[in-house]
Structures are given as C-alpha cells and as structure tokens.
PyMOL Python script that loads the backbone (N, CA, C, O; Angstrom):
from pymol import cmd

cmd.read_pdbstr("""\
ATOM      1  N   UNK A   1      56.467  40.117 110.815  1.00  0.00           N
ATOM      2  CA  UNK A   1      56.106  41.514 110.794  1.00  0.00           C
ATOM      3  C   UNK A   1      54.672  41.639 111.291  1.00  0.00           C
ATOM      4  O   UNK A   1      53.800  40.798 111.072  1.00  0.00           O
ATOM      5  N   UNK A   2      54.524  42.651 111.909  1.00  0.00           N
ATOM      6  CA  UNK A   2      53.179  42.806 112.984  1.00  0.00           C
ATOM      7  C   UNK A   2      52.210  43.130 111.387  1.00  0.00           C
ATOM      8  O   UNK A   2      52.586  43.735 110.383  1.00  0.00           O
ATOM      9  N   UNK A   3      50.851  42.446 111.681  1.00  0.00           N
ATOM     10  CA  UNK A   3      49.739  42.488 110.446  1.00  0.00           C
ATOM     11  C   UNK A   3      49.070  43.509 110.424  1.00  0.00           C
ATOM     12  O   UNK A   3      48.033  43.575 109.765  1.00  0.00           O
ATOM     13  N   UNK A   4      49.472  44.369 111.044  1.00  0.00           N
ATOM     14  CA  UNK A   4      48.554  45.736 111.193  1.00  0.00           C
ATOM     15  C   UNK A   4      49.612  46.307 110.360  1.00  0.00           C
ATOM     16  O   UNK A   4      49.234  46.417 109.194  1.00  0.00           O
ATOM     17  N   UNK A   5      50.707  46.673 110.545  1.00  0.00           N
ATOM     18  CA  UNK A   5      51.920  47.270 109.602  1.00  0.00           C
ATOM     19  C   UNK A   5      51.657  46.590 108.138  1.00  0.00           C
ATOM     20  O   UNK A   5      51.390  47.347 107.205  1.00  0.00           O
ATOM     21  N   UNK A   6      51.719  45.291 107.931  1.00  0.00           N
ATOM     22  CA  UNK A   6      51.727  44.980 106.378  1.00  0.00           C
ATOM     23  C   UNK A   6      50.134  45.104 105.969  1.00  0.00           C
ATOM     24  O   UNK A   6      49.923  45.169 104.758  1.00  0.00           O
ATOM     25  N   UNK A   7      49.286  45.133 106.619  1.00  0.00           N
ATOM     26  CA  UNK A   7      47.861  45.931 106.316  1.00  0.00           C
ATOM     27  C   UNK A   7      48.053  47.299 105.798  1.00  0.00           C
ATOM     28  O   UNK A   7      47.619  47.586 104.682  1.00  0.00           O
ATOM     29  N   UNK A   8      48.807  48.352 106.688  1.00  0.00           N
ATOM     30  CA  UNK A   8      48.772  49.566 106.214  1.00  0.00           C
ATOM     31  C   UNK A   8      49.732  49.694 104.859  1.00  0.00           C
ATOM     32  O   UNK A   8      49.474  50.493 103.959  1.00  0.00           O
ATOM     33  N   UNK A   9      50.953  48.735 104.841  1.00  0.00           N
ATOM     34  CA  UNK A   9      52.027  48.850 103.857  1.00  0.00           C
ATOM     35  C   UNK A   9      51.096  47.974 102.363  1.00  0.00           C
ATOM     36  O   UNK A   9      51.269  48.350 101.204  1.00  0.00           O
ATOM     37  N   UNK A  10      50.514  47.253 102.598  1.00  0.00           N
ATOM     38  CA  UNK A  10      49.594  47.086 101.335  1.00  0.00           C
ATOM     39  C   UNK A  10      48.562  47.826 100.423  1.00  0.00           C
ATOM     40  O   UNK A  10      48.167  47.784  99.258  1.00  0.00           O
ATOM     41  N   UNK A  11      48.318  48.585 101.669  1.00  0.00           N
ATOM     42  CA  UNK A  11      47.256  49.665 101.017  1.00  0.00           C
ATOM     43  C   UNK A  11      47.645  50.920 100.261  1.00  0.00           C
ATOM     44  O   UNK A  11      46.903  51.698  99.663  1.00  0.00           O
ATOM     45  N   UNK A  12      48.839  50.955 100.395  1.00  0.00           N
ATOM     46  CA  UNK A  12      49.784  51.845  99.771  1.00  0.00           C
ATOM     47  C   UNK A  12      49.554  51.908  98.306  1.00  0.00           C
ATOM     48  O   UNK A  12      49.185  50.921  97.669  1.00  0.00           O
ATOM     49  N   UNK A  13      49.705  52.706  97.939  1.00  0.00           N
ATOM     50  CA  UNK A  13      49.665  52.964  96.274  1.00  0.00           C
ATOM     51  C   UNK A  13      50.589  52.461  95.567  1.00  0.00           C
ATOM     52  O   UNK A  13      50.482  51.857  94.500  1.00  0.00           O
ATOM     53  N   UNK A  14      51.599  52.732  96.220  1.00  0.00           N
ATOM     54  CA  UNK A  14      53.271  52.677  95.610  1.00  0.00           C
ATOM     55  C   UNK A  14      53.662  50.852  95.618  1.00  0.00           C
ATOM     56  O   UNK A  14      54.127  50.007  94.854  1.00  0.00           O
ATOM     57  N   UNK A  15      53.231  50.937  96.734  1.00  0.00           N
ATOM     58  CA  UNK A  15      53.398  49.080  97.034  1.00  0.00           C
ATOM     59  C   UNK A  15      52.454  48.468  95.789  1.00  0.00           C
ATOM     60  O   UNK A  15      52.757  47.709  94.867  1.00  0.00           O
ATOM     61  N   UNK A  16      51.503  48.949  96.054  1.00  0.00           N
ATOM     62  CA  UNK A  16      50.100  47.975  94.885  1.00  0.00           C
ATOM     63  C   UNK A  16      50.500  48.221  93.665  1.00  0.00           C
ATOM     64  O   UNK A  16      50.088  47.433  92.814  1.00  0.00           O
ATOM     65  N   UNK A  17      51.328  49.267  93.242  1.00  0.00           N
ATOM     66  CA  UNK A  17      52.085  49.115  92.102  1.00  0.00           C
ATOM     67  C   UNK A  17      53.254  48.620  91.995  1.00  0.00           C
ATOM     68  O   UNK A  17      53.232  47.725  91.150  1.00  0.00           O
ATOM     69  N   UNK A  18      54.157  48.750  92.393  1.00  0.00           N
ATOM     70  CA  UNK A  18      55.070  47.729  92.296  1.00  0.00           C
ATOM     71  C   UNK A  18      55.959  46.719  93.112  1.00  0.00           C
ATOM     72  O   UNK A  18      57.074  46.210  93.222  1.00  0.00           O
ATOM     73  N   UNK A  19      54.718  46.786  93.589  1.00  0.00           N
ATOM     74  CA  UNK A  19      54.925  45.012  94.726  1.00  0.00           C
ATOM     75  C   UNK A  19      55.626  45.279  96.532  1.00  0.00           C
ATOM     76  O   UNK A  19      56.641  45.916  96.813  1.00  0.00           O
ATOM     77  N   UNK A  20      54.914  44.733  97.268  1.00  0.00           N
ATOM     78  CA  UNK A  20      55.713  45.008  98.999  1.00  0.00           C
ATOM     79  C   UNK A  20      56.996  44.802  98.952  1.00  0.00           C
ATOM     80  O   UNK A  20      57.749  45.594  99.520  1.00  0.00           O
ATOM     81  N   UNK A  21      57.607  43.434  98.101  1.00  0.00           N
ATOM     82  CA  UNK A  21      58.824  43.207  97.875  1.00  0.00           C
ATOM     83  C   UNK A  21      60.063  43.959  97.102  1.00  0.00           C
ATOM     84  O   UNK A  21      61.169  43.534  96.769  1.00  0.00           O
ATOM     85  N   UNK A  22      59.512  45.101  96.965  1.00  0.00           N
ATOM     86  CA  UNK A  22      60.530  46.123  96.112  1.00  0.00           C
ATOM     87  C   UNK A  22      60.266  47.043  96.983  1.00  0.00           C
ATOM     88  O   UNK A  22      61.140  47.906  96.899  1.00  0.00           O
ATOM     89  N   UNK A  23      59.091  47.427  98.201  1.00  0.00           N
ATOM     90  CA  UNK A  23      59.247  48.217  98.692  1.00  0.00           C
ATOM     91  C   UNK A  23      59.964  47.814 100.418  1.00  0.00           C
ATOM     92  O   UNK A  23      60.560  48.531 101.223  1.00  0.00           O
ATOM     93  N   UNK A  24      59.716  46.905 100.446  1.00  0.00           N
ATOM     94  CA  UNK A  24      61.131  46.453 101.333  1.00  0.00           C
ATOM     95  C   UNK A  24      62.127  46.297 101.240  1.00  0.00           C
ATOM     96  O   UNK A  24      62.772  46.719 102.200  1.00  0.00           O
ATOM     97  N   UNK A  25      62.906  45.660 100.163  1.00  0.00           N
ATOM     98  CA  UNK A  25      64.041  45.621  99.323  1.00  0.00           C
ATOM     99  C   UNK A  25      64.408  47.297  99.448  1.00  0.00           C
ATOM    100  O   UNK A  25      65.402  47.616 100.101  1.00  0.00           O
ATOM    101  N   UNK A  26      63.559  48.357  98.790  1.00  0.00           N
ATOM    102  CA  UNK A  26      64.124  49.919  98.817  1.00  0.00           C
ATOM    103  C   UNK A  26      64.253  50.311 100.361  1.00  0.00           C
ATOM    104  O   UNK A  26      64.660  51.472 100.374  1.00  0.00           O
ATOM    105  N   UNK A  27      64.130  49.975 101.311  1.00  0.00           N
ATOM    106  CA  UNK A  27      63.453  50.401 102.551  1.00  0.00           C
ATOM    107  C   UNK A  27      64.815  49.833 102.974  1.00  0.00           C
ATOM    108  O   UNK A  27      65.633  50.742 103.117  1.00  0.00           O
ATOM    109  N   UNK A  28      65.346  48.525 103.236  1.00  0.00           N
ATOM    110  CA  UNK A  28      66.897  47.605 103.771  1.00  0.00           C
ATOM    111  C   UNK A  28      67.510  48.607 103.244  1.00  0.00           C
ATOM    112  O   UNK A  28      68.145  49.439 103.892  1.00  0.00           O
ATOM    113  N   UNK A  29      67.376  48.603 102.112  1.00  0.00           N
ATOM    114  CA  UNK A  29      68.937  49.259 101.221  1.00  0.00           C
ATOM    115  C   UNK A  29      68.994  50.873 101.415  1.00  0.00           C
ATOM    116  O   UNK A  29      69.963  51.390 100.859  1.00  0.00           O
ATOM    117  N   UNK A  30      68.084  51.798 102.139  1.00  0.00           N
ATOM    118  CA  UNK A  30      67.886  52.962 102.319  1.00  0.00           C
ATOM    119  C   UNK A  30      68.478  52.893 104.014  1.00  0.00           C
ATOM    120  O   UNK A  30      69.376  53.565 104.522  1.00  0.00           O
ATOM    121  N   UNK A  31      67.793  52.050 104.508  1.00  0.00           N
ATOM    122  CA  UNK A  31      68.378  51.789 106.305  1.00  0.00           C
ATOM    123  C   UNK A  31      69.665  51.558 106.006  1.00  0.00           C
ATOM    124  O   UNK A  31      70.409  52.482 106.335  1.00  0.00           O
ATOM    125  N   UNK A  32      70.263  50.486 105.411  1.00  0.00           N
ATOM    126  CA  UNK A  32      71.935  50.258 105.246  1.00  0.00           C
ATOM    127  C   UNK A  32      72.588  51.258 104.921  1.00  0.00           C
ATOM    128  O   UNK A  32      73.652  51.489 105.495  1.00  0.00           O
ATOM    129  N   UNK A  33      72.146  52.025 103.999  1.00  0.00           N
ATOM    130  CA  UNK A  33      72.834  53.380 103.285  1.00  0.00           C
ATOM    131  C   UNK A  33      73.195  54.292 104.581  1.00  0.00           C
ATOM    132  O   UNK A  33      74.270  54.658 105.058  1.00  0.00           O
ATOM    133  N   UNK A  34      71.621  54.538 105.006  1.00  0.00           N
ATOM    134  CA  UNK A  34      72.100  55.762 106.376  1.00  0.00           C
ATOM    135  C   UNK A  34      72.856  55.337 107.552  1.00  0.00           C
ATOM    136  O   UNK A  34      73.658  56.104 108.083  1.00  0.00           O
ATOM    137  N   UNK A  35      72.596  53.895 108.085  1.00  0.00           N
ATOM    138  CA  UNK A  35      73.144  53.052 109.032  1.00  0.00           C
ATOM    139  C   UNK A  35      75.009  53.615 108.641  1.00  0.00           C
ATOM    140  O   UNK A  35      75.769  54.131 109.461  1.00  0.00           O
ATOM    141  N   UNK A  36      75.268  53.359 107.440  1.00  0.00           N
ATOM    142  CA  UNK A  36      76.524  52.954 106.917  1.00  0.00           C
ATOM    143  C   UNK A  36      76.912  54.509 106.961  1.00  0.00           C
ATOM    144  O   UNK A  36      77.890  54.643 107.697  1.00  0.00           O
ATOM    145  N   UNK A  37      76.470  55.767 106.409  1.00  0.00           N
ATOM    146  CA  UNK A  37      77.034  57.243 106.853  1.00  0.00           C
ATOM    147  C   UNK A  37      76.760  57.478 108.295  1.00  0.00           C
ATOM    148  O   UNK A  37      77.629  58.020 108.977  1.00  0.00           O
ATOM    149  N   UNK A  38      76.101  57.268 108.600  1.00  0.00           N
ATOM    150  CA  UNK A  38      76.146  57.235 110.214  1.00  0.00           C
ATOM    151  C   UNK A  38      77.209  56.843 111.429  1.00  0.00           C
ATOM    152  O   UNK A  38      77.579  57.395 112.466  1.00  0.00           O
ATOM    153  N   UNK A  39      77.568  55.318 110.596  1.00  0.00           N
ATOM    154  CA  UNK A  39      78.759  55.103 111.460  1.00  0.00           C
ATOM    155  C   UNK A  39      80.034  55.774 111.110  1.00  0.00           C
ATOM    156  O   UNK A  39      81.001  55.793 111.873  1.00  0.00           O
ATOM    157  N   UNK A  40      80.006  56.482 109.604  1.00  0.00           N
ATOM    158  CA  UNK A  40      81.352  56.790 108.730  1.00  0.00           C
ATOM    159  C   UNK A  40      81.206  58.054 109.812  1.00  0.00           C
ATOM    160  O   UNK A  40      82.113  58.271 110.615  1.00  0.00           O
ATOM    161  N   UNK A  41      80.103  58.801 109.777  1.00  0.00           N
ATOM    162  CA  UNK A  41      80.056  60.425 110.646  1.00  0.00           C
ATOM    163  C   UNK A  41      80.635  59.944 112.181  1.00  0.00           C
ATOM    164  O   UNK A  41      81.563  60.589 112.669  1.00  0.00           O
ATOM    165  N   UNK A  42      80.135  58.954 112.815  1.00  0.00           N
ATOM    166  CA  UNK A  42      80.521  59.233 113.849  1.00  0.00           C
ATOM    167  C   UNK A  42      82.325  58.469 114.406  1.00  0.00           C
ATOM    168  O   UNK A  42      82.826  58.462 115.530  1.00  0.00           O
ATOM    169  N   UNK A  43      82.847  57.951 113.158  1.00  0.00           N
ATOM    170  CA  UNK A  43      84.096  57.552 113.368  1.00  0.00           C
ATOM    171  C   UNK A  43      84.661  58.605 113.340  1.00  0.00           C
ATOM    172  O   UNK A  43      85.274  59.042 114.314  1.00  0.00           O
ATOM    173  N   UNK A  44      84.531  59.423 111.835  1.00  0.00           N
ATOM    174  CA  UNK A  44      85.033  61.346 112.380  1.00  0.00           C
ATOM    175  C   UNK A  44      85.185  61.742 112.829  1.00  0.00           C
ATOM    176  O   UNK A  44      86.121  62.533 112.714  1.00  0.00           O
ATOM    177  N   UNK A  45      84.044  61.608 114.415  1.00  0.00           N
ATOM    178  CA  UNK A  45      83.385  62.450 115.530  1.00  0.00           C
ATOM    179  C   UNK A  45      84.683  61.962 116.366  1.00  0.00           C
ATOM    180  O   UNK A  45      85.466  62.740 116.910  1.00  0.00           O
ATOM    181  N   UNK A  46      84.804  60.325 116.383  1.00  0.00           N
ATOM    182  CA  UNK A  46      85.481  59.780 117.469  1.00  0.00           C
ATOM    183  C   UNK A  46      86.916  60.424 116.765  1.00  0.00           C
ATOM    184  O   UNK A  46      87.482  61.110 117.616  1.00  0.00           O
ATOM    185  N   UNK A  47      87.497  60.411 115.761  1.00  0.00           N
ATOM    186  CA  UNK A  47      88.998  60.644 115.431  1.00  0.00           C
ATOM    187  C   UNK A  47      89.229  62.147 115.426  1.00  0.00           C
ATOM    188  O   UNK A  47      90.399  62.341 115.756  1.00  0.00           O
ATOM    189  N   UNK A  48      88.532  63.402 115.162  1.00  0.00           N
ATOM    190  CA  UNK A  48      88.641  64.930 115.030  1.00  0.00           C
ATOM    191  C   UNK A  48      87.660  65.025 116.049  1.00  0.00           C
ATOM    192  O   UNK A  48      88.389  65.082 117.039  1.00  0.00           O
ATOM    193  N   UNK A  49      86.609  65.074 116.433  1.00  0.00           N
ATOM    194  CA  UNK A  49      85.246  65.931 117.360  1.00  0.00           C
ATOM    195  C   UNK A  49      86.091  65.777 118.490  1.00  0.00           C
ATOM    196  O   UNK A  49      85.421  66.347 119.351  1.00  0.00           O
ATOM    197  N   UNK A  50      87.168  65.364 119.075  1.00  0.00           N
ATOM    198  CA  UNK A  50      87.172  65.457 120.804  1.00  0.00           C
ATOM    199  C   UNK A  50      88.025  67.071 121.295  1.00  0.00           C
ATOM    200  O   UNK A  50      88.690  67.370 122.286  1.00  0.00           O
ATOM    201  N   UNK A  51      87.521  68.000 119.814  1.00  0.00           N
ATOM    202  CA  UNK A  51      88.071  69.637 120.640  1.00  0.00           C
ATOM    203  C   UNK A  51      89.969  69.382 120.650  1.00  0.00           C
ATOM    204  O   UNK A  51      90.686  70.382 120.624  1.00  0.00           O
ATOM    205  N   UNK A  52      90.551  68.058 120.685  1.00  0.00           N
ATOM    206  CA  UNK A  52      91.806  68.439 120.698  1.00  0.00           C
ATOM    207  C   UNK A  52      92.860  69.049 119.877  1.00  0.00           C
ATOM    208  O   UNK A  52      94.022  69.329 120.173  1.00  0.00           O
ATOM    209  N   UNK A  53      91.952  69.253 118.356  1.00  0.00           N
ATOM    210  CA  UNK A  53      93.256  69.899 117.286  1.00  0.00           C
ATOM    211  C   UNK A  53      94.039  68.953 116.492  1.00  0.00           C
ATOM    212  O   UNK A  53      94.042  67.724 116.552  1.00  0.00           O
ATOM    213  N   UNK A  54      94.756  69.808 115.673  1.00  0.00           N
ATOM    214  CA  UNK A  54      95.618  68.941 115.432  1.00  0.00           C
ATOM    215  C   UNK A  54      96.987  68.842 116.564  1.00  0.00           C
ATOM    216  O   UNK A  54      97.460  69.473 117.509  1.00  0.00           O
ATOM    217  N   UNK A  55      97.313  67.284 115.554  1.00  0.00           N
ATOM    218  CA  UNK A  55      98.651  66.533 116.779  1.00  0.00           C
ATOM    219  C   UNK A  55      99.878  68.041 117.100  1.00  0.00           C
ATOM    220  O   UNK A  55      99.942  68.780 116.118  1.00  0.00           O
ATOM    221  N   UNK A  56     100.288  68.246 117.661  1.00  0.00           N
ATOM    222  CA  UNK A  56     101.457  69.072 118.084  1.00  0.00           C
ATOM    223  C   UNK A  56     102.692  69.014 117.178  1.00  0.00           C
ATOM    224  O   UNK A  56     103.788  69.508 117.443  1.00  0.00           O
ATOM    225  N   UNK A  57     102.360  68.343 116.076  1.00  0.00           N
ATOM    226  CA  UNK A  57     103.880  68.451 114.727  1.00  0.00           C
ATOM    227  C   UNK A  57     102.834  69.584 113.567  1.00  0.00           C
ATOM    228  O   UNK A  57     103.431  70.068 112.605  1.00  0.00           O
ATOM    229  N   UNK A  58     101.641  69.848 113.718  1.00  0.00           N
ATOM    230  CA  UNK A  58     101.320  70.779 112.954  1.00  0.00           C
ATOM    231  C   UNK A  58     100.838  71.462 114.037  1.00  0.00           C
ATOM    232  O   UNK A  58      99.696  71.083 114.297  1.00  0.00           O
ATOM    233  N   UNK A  59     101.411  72.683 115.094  1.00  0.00           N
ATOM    234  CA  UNK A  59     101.078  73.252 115.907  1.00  0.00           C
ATOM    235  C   UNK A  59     101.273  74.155 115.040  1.00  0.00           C
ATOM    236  O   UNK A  59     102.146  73.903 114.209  1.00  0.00           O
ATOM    237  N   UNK A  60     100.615  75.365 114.942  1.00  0.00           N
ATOM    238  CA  UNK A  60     100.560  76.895 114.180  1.00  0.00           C
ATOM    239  C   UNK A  60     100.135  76.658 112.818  1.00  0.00           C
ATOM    240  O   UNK A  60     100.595  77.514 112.063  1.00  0.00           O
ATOM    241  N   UNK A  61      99.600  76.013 112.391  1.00  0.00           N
ATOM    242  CA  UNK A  61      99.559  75.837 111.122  1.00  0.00           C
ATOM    243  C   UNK A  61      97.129  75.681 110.762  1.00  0.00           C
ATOM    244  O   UNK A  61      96.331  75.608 109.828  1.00  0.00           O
ATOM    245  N   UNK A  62      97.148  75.715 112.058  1.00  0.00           N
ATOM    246  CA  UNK A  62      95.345  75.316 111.689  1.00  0.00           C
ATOM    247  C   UNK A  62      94.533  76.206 111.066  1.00  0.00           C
ATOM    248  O   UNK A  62      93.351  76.009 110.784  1.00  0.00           O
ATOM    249  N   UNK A  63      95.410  77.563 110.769  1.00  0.00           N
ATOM    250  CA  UNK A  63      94.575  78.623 110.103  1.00  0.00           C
ATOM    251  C   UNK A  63      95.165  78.801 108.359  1.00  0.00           C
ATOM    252  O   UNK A  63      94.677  79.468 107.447  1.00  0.00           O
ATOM    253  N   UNK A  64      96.292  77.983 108.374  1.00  0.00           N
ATOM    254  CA  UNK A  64      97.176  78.666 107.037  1.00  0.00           C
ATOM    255  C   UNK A  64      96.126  77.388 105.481  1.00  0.00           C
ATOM    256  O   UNK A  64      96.311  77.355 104.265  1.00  0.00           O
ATOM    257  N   UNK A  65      95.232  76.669 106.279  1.00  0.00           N
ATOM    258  CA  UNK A  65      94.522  75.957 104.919  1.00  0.00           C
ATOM    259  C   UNK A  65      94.158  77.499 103.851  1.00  0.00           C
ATOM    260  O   UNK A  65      94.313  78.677 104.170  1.00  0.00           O
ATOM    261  N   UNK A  66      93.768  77.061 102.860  1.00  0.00           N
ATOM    262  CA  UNK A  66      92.966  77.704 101.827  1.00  0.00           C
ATOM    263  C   UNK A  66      91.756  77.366 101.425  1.00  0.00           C
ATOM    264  O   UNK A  66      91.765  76.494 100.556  1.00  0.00           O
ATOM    265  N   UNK A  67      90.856  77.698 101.706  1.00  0.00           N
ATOM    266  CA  UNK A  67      89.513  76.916 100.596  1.00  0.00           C
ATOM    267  C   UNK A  67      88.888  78.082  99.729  1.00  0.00           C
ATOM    268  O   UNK A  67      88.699  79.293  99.846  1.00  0.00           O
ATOM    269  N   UNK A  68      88.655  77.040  98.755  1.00  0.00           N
ATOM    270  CA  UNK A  68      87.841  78.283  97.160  1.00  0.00           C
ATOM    271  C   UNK A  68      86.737  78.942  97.547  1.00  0.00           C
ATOM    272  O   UNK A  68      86.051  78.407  98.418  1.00  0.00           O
ATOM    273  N   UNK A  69      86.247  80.467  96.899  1.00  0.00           N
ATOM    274  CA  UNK A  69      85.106  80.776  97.222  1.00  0.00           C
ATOM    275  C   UNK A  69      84.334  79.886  96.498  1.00  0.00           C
ATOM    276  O   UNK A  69      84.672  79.198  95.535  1.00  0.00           O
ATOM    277  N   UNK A  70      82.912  79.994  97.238  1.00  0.00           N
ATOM    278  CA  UNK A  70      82.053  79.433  96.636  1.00  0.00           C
ATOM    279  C   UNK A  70      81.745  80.493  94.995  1.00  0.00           C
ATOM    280  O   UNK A  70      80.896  80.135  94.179  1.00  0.00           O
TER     281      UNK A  70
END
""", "prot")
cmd.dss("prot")
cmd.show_as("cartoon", "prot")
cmd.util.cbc("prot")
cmd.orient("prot")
C-alpha cells in the first residue's frame, strides 16, 4: 500500500482508536458487500432491463399485478 495513503489512514481518529486493522477489515467487507449488490443489480439488468417484457405466455397480463398503498 502506497505510504502516503497509510500516513493519511493513520492519522485518522477512528483508526488511532481502534486500530488500521479493523479499519481495513470494515473497508474489504463494505467493498464485498457493494461489489456483491452490484453484480446481483446488474444480473436483473441483464435478465428484465433489455425493454423486452414479459415472455409471450403472459402476454396481456403486465398491468393486472396489484401492489399495496404505501
């Protein structure tokens, strides 16, 4: 890791209290988290986002859902 970055990440408050190693540890596991909805959003994108609808055995049917008011 470049020493100018763990210079600034030491001087941190949060770090000097409870250690660089918990604040990297939170930092992986925050990147994995979004990494991991990120790919879940864009498998969505790839299986519904391409504008085509649903398959042609539920043709007429894309308006008859229900959802609760808020």
């Amino acid at each position: 890791m470049d020493e100018r970055l763990l210079q600034r990440l030491d001087a941190d408050e949060e770090v000097r209290r409870i250690g660089r190693s918990a604040v990297l540890r939170r930092a992986a596991a925050d990147y994995l988290q979004r990494r991991h909805a990120r790919q879940v959003s864009d498998a969505y994108t790839r299986a519904y986002g391409r504008g085509k609808g649903l398959d042609e055995d539920f043709a007429g049917w894309e308006h008859e859902g229900a959802w609760p008011e808020p």
